[in-house]
PQR file of N, CA, C, O and H, with PARSE charges and radii, in Angstrom:
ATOM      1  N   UNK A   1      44.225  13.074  23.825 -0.4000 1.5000
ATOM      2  CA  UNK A   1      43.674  14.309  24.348 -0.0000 2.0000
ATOM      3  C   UNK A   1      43.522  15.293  23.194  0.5500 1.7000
ATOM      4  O   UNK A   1      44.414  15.794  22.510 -0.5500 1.4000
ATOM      5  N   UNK A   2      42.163  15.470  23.120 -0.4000 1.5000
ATOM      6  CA  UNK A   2      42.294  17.023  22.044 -0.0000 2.0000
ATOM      7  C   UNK A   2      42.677  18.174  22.539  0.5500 1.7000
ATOM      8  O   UNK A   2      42.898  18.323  23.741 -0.5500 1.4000
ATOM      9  H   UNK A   2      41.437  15.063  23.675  0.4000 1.0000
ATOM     10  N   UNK A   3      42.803  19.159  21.618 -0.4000 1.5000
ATOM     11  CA  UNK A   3      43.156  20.557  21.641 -0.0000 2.0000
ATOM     12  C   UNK A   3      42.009  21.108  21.732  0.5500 1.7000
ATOM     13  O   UNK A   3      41.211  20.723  20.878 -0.5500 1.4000
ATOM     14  H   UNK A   3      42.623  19.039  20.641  0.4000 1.0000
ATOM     15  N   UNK A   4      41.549  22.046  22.625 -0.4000 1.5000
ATOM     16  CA  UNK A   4      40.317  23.213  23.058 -0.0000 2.0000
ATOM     17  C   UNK A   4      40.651  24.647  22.078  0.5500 1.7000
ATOM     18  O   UNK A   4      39.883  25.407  21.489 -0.5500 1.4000
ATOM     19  H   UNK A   4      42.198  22.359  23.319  0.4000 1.0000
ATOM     20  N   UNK A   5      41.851  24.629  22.179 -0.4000 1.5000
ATOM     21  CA  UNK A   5      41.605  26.119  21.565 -0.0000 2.0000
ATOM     22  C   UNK A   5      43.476  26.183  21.231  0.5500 1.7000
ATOM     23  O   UNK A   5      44.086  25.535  22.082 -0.5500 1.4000
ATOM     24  H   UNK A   5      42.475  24.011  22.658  0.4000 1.0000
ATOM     25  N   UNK A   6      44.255  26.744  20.325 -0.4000 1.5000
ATOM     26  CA  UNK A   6      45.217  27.019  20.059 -0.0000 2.0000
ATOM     27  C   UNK A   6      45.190  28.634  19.403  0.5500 1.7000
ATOM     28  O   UNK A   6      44.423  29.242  18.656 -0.5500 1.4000
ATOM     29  H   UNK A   6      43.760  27.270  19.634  0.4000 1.0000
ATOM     30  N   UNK A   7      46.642  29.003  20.219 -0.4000 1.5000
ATOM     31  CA  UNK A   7      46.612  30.260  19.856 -0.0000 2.0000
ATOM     32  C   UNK A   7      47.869  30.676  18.703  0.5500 1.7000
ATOM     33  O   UNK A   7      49.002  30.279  18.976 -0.5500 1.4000
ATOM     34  H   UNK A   7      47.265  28.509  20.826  0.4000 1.0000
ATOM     35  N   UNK A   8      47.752  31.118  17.992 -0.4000 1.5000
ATOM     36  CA  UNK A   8      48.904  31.528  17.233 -0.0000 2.0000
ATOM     37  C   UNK A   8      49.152  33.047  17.052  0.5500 1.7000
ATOM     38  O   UNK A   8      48.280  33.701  17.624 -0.5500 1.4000
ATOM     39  H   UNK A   8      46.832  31.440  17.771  0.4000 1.0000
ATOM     40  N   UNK A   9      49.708  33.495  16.677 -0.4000 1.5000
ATOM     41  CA  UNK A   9      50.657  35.056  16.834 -0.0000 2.0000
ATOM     42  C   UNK A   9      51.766  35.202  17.270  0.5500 1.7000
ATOM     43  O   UNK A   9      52.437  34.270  17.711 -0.5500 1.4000
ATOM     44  H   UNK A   9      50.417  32.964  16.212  0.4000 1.0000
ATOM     45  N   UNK A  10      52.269  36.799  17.201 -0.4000 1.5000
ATOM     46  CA  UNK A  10      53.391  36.893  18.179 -0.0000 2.0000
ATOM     47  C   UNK A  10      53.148  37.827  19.281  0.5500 1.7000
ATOM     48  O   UNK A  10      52.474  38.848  19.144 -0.5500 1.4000
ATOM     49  H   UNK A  10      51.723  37.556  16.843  0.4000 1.0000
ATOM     50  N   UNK A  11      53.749  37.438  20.460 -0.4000 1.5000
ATOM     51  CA  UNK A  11      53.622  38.470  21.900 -0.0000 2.0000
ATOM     52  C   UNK A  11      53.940  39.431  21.759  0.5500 1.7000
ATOM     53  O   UNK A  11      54.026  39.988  22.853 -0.5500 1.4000
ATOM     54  H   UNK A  11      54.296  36.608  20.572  0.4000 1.0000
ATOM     55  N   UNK A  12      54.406  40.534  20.358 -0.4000 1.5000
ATOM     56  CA  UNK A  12      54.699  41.883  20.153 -0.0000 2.0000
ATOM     57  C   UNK A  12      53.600  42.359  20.627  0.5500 1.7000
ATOM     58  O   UNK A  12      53.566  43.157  21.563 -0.5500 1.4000
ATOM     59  H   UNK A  12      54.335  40.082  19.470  0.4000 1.0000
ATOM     60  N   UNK A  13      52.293  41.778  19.842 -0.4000 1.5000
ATOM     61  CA  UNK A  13      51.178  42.366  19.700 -0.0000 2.0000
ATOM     62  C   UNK A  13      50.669  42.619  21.399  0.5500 1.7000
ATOM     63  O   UNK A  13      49.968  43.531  21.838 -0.5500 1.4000
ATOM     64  H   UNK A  13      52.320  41.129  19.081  0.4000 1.0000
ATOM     65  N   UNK A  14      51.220  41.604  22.046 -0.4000 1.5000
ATOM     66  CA  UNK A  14      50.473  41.640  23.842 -0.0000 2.0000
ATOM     67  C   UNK A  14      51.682  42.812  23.887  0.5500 1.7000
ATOM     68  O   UNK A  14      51.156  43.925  23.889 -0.5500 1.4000
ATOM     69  H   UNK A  14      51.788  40.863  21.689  0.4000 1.0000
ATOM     70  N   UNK A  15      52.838  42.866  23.915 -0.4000 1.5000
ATOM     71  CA  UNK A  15      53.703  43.660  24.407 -0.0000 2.0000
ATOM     72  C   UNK A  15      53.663  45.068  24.222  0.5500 1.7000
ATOM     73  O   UNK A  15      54.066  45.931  25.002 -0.5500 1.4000
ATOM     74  H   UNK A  15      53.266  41.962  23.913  0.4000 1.0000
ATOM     75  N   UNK A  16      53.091  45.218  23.021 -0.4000 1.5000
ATOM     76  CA  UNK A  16      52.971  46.778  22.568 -0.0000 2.0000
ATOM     77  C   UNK A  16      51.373  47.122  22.955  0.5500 1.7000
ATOM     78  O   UNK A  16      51.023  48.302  22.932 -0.5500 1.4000
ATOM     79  H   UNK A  16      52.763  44.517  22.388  0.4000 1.0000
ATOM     80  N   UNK A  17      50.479  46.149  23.285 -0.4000 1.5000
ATOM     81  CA  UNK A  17      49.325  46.889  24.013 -0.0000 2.0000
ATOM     82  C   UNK A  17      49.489  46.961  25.475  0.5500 1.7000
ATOM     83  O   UNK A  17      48.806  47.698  26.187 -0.5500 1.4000
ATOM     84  H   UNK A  17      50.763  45.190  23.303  0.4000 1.0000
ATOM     85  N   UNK A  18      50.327  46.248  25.862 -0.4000 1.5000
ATOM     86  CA  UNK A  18      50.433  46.756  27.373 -0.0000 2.0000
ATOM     87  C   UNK A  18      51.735  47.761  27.340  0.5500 1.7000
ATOM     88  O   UNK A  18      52.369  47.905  28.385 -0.5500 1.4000
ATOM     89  H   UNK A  18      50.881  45.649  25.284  0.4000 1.0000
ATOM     90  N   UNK A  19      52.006  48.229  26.538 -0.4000 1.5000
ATOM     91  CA  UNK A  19      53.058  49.198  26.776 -0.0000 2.0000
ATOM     92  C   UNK A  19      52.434  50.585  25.817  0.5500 1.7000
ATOM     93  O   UNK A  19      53.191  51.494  25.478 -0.5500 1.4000
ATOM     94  H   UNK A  19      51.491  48.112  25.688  0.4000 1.0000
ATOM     95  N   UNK A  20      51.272  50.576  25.534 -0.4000 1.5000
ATOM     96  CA  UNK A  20      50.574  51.700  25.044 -0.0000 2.0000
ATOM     97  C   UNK A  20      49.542  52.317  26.453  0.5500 1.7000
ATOM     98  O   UNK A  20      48.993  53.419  26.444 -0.5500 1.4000
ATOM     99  H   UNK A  20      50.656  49.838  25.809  0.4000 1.0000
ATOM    100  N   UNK A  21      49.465  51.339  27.563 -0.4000 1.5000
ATOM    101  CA  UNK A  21      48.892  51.982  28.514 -0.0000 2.0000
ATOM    102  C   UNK A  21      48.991  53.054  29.136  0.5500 1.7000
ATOM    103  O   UNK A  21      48.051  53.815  29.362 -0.5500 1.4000
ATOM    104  H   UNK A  21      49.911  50.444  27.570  0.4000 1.0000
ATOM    105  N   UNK A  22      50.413  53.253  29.550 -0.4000 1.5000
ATOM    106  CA  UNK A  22      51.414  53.889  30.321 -0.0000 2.0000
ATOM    107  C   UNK A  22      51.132  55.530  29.540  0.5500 1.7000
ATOM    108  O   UNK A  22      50.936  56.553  30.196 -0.5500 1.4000
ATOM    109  H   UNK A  22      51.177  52.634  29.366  0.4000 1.0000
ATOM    110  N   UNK A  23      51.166  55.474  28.256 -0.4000 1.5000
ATOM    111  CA  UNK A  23      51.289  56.710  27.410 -0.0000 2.0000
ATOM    112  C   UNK A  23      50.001  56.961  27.544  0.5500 1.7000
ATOM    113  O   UNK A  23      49.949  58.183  27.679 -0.5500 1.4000
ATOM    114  H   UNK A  23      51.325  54.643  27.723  0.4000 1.0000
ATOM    115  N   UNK A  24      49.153  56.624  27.578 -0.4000 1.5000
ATOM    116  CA  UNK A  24      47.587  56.632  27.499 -0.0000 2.0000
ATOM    117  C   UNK A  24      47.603  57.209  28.518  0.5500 1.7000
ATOM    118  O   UNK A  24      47.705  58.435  28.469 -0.5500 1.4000
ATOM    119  H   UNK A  24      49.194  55.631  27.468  0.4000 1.0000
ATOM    120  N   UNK A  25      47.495  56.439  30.002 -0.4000 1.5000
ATOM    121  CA  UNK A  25      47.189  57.512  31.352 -0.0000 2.0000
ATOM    122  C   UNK A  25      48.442  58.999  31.263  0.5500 1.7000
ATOM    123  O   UNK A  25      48.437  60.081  31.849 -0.5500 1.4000
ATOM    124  H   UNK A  25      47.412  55.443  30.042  0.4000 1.0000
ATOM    125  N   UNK A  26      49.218  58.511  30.448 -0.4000 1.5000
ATOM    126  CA  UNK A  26      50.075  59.808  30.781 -0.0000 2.0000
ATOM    127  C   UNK A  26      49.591  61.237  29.681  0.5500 1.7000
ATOM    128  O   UNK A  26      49.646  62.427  29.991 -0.5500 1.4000
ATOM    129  H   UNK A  26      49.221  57.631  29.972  0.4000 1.0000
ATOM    130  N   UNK A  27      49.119  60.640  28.341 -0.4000 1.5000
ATOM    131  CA  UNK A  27      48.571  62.006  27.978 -0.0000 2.0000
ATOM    132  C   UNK A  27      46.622  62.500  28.444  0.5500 1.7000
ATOM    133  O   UNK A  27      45.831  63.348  28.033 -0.5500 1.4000
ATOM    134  H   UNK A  27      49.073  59.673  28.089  0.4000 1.0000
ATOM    135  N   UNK A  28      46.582  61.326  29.551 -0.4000 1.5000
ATOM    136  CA  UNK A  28      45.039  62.029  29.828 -0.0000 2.0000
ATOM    137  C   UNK A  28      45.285  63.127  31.281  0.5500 1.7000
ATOM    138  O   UNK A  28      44.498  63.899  31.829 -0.5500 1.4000
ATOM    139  H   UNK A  28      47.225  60.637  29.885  0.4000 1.0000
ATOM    140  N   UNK A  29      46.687  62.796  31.571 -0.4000 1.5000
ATOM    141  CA  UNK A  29      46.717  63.455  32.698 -0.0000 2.0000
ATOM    142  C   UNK A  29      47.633  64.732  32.593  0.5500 1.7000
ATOM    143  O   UNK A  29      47.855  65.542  33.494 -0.5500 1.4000
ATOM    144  H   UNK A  29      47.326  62.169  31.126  0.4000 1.0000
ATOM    145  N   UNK A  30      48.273  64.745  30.899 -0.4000 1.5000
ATOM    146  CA  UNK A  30      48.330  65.966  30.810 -0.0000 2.0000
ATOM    147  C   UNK A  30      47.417  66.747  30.360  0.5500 1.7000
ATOM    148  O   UNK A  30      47.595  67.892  30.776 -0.5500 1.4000
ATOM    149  H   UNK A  30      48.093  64.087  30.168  0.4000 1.0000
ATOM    150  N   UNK A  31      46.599  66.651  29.756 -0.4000 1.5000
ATOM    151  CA  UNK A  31      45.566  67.319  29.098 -0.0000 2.0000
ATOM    152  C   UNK A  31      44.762  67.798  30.498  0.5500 1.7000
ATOM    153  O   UNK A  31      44.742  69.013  30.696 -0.5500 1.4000
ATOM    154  H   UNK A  31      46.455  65.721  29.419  0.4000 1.0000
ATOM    155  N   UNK A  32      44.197  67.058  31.335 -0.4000 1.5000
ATOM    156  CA  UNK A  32      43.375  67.169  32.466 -0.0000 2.0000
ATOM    157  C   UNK A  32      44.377  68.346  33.050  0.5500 1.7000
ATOM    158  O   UNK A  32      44.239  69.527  32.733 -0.5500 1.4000
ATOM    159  H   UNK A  32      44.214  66.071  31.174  0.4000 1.0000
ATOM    160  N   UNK A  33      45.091  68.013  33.673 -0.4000 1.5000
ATOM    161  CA  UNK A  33      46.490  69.487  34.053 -0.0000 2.0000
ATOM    162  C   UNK A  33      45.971  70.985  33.430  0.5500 1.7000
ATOM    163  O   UNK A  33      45.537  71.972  34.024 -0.5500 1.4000
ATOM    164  H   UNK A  33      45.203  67.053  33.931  0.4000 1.0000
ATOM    165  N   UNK A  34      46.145  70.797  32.332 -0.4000 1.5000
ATOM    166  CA  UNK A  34      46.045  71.629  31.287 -0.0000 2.0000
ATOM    167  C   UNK A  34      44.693  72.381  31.441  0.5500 1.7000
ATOM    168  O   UNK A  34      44.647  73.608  31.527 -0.5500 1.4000
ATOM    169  H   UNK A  34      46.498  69.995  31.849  0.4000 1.0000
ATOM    170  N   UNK A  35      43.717  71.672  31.468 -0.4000 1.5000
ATOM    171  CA  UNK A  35      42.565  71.696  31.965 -0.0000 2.0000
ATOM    172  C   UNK A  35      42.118  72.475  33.175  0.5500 1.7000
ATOM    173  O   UNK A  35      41.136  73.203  33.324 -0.5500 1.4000
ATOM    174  H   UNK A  35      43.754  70.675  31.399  0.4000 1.0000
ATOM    175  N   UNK A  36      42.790  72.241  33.750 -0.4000 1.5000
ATOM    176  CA  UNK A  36      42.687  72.400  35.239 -0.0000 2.0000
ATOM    177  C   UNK A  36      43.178  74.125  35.505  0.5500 1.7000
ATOM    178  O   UNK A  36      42.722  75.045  36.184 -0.5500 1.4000
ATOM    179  H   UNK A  36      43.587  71.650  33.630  0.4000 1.0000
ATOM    180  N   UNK A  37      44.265  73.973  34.636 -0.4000 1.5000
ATOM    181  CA  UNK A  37      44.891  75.205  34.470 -0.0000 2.0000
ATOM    182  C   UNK A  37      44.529  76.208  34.412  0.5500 1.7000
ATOM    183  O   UNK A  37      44.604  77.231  35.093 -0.5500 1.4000
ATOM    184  H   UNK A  37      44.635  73.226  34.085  0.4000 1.0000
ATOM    185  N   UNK A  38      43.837  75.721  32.995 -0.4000 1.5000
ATOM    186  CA  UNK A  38      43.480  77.238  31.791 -0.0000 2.0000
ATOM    187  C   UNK A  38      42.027  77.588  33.068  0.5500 1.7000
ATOM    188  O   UNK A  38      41.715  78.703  33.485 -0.5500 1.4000
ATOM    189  H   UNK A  38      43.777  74.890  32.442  0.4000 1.0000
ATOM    190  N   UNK A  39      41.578  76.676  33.323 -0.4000 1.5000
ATOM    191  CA  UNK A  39      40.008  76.911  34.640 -0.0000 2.0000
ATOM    192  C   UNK A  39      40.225  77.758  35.656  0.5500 1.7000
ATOM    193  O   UNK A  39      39.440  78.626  36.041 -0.5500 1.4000
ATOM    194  H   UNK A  39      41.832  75.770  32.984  0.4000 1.0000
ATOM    195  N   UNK A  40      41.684  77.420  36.255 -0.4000 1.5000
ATOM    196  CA  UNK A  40      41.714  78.246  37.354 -0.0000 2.0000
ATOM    197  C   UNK A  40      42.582  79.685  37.078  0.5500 1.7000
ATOM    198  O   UNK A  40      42.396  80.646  37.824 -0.5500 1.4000
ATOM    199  H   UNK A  40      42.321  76.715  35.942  0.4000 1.0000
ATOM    200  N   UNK A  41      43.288  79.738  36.248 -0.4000 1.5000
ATOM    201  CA  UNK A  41      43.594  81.076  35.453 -0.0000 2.0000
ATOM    202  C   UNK A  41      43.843  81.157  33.856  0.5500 1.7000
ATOM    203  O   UNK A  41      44.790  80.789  33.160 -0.5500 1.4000
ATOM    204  H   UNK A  41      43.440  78.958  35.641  0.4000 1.0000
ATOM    205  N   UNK A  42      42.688  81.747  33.573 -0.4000 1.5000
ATOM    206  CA  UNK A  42      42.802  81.335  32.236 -0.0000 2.0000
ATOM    207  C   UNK A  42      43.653  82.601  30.940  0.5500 1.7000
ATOM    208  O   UNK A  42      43.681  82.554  29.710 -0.5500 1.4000
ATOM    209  H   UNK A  42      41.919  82.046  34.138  0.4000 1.0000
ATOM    210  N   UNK A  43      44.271  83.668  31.966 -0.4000 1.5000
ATOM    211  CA  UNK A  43      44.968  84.173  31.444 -0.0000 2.0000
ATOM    212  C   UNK A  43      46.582  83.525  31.245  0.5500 1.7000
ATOM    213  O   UNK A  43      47.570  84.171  30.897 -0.5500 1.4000
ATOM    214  H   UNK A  43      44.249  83.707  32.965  0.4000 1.0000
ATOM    215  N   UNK A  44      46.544  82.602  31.453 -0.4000 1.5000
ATOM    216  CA  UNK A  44      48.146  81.727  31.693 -0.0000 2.0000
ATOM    217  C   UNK A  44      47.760  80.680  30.415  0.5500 1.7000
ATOM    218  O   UNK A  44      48.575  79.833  30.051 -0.5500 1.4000
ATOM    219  H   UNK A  44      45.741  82.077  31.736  0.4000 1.0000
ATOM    220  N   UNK A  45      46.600  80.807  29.855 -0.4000 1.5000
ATOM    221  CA  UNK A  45      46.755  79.641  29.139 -0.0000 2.0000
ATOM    222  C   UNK A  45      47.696  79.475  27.583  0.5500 1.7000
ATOM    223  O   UNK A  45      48.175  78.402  27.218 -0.5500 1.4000
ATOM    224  H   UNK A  45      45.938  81.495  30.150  0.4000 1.0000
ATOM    225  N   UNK A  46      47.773  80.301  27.092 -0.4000 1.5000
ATOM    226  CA  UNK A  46      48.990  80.801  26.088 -0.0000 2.0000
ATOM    227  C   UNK A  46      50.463  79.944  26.937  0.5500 1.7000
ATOM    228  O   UNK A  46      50.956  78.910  26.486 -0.5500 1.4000
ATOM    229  H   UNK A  46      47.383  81.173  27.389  0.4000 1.0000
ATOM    230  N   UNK A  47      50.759  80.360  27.686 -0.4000 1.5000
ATOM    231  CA  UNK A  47      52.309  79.811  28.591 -0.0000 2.0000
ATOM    232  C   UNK A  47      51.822  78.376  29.114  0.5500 1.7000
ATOM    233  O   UNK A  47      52.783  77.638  28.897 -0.5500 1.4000
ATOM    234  H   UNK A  47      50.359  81.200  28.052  0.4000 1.0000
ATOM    235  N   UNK A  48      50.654  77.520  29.780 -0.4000 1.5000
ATOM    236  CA  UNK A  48      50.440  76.579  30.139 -0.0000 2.0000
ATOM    237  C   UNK A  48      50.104  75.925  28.369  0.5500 1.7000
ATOM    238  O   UNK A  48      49.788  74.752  28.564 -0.5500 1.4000
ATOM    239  H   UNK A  48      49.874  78.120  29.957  0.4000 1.0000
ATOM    240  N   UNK A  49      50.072  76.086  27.452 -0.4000 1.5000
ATOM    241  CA  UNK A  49      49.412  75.410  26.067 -0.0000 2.0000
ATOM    242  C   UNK A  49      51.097  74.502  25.318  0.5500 1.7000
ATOM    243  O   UNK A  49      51.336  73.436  24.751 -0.5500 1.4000
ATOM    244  H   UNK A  49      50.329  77.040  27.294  0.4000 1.0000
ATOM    245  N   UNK A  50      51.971  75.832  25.813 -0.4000 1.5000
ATOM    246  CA  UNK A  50      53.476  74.990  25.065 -0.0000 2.0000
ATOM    247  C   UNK A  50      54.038  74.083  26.424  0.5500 1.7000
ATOM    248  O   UNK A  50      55.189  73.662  26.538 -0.5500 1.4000
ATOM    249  H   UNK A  50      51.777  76.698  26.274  0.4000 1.0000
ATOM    250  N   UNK A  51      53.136  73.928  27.232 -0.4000 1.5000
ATOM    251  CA  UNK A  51      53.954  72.866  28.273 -0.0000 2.0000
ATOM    252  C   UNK A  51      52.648  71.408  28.264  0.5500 1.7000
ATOM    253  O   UNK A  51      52.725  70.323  28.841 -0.5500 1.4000
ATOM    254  H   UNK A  51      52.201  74.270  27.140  0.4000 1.0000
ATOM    255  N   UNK A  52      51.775  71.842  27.566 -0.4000 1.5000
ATOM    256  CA  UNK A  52      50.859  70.967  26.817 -0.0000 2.0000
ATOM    257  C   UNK A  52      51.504  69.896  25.806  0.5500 1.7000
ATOM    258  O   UNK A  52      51.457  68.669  25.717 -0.5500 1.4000
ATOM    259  H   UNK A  52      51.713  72.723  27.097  0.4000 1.0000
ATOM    260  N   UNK A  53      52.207  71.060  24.994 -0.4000 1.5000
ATOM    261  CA  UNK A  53      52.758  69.971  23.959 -0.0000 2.0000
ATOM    262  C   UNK A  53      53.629  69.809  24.358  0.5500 1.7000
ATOM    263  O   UNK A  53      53.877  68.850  23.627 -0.5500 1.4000
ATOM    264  H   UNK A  53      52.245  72.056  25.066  0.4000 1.0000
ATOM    265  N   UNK A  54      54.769  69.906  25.165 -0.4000 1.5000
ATOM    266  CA  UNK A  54      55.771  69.353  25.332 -0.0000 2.0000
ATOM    267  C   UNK A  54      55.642  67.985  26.145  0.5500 1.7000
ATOM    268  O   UNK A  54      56.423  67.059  25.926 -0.5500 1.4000
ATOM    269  H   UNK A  54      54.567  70.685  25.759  0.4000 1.0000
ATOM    270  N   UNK A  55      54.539  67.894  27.171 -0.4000 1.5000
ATOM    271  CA  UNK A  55      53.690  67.072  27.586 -0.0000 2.0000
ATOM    272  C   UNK A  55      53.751  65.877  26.827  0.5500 1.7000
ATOM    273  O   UNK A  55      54.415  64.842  26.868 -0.5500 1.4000
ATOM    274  H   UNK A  55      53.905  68.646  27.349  0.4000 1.0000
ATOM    275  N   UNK A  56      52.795  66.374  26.081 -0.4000 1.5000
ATOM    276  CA  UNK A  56      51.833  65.405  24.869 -0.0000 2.0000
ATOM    277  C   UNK A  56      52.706  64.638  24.445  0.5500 1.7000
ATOM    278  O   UNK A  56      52.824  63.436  24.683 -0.5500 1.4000
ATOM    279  H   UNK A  56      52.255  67.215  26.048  0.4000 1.0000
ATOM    280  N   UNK A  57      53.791  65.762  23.360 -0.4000 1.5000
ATOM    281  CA  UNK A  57      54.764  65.213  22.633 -0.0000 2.0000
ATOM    282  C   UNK A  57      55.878  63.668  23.083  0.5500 1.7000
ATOM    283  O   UNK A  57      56.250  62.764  22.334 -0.5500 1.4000
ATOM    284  H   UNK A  57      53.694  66.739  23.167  0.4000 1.0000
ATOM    285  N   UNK A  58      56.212  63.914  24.864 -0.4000 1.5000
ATOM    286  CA  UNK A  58      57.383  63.070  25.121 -0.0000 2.0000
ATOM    287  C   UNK A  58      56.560  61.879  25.710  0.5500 1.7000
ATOM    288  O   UNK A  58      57.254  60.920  26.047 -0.5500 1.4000
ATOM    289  H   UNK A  58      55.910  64.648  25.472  0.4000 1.0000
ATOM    290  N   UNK A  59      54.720  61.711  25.967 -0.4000 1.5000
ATOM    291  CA  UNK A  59      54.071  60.833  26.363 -0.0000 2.0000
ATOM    292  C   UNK A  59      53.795  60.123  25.076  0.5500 1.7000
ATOM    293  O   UNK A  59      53.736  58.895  25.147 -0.5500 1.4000
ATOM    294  H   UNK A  59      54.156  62.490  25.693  0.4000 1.0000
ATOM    295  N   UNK A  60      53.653  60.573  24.154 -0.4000 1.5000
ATOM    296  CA  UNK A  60      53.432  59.836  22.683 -0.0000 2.0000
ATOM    297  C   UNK A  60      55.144  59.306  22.293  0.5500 1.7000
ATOM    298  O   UNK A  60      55.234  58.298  21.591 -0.5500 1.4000
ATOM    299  H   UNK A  60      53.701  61.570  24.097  0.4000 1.0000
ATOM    300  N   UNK A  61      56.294  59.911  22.698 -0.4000 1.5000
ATOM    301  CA  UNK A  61      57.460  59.613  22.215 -0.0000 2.0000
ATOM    302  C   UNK A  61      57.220  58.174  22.600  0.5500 1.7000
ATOM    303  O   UNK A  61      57.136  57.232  21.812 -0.5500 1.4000
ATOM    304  H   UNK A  61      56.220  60.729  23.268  0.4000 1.0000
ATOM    305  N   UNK A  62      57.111  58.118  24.055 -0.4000 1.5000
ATOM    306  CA  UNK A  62      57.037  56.572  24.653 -0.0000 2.0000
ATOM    307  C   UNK A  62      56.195  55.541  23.919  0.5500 1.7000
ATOM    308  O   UNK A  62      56.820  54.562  23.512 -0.5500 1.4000
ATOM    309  H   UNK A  62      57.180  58.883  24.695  0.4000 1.0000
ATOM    310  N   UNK A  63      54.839  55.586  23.666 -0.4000 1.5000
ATOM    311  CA  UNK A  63      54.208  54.686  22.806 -0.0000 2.0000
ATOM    312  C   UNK A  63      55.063  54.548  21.248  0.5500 1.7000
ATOM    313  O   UNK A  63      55.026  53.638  20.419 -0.5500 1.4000
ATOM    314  H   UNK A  63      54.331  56.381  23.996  0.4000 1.0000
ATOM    315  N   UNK A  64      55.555  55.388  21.250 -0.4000 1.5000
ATOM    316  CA  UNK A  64      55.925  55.172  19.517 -0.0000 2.0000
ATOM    317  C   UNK A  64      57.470  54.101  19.273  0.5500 1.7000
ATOM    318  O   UNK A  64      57.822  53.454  18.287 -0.5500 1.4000
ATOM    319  H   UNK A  64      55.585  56.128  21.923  0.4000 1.0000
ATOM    320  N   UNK A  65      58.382  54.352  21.172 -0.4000 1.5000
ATOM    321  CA  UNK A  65      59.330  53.759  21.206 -0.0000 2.0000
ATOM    322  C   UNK A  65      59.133  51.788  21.797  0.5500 1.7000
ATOM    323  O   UNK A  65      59.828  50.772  21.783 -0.5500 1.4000
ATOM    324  H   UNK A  65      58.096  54.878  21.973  0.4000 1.0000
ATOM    325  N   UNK A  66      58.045  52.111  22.148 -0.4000 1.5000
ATOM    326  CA  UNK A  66      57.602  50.952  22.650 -0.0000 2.0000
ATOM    327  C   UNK A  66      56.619  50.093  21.198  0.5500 1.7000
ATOM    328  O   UNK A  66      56.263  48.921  21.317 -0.5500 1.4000
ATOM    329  H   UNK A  66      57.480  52.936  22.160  0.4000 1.0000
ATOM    330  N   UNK A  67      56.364  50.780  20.140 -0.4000 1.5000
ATOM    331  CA  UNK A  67      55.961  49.975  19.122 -0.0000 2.0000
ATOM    332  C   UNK A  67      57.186  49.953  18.107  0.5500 1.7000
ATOM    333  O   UNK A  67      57.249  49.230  17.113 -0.5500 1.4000
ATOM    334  H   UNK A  67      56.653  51.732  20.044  0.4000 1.0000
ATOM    335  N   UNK A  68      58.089  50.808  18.498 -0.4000 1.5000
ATOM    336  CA  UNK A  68      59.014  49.842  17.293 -0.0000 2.0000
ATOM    337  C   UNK A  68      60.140  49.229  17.643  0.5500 1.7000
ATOM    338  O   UNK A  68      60.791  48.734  16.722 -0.5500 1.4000
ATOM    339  H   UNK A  68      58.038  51.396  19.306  0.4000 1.0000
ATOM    340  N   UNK A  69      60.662  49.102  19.043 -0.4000 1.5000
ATOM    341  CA  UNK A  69      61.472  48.114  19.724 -0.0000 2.0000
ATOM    342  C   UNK A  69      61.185  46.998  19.285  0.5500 1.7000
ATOM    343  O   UNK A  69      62.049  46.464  18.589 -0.5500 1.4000
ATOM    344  H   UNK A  69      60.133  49.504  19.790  0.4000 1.0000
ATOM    345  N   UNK A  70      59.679  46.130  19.565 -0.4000 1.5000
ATOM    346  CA  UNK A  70      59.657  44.659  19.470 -0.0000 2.0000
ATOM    347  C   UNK A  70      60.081  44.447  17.550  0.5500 1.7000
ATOM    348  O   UNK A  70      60.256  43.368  16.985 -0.5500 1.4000
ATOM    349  H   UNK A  70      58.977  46.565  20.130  0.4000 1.0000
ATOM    350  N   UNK A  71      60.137  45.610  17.017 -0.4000 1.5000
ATOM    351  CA  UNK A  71      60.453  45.107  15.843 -0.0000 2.0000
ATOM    352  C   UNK A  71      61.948  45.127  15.497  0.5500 1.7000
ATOM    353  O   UNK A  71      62.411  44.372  14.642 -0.5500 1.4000
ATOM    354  H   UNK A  71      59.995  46.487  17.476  0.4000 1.0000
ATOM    355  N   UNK A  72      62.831  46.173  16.308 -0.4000 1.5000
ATOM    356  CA  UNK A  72      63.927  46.006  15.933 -0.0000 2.0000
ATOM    357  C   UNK A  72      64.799  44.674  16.940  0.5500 1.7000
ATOM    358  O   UNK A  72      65.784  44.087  16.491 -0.5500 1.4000
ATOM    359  H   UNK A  72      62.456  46.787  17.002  0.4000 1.0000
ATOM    360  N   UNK A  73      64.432  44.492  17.800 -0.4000 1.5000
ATOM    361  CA  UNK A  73      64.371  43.061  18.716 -0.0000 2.0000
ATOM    362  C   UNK A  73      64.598  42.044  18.032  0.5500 1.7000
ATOM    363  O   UNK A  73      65.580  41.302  18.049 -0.5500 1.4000
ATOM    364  H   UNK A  73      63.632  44.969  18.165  0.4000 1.0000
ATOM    365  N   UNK A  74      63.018  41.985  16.986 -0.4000 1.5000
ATOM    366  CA  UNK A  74      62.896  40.873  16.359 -0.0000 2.0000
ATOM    367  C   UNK A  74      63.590  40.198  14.899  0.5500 1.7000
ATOM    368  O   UNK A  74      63.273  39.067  14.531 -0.5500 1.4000
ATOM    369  H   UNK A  74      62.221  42.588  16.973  0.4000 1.0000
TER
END
């Protein structure tokens, strides 16, 4: 029987793109928030901008903890 197709790598690479999703919908849905915000009163947007980044910041923490786990794992 032959071989059709062989794959080589390691499953970090599947593991850390499906674990970059999660951060992905989570900083489009802070920004959209944010969005939404500054639209419907846009004198709040100064006080809604530092809950932006605090947002941003702990949705990116996650992608960044999820790309360097499979390395300390490994």
């Amino acid at each position: 029987m032959s071989v059709l197709a062989e794959i080589n790598g390691s499953i970090e690479t599947l593991g850390y793109g499906l674990s970059a999703i999660g951060p992905g919908i989570g900083v489009g849905i802070v920004f959209a928030a944010y969005i939404q915000a500054t639209a419907r009163q846009p004198e709040s947007a100064g006080l809604t901008r530092t809950y932006l980044f605090l947002g941003f910041a702990l949705s990116e923490a996650l992608a960044l903890i999820g790309f360097v786990v499979p390395f300390i794992l490994n």
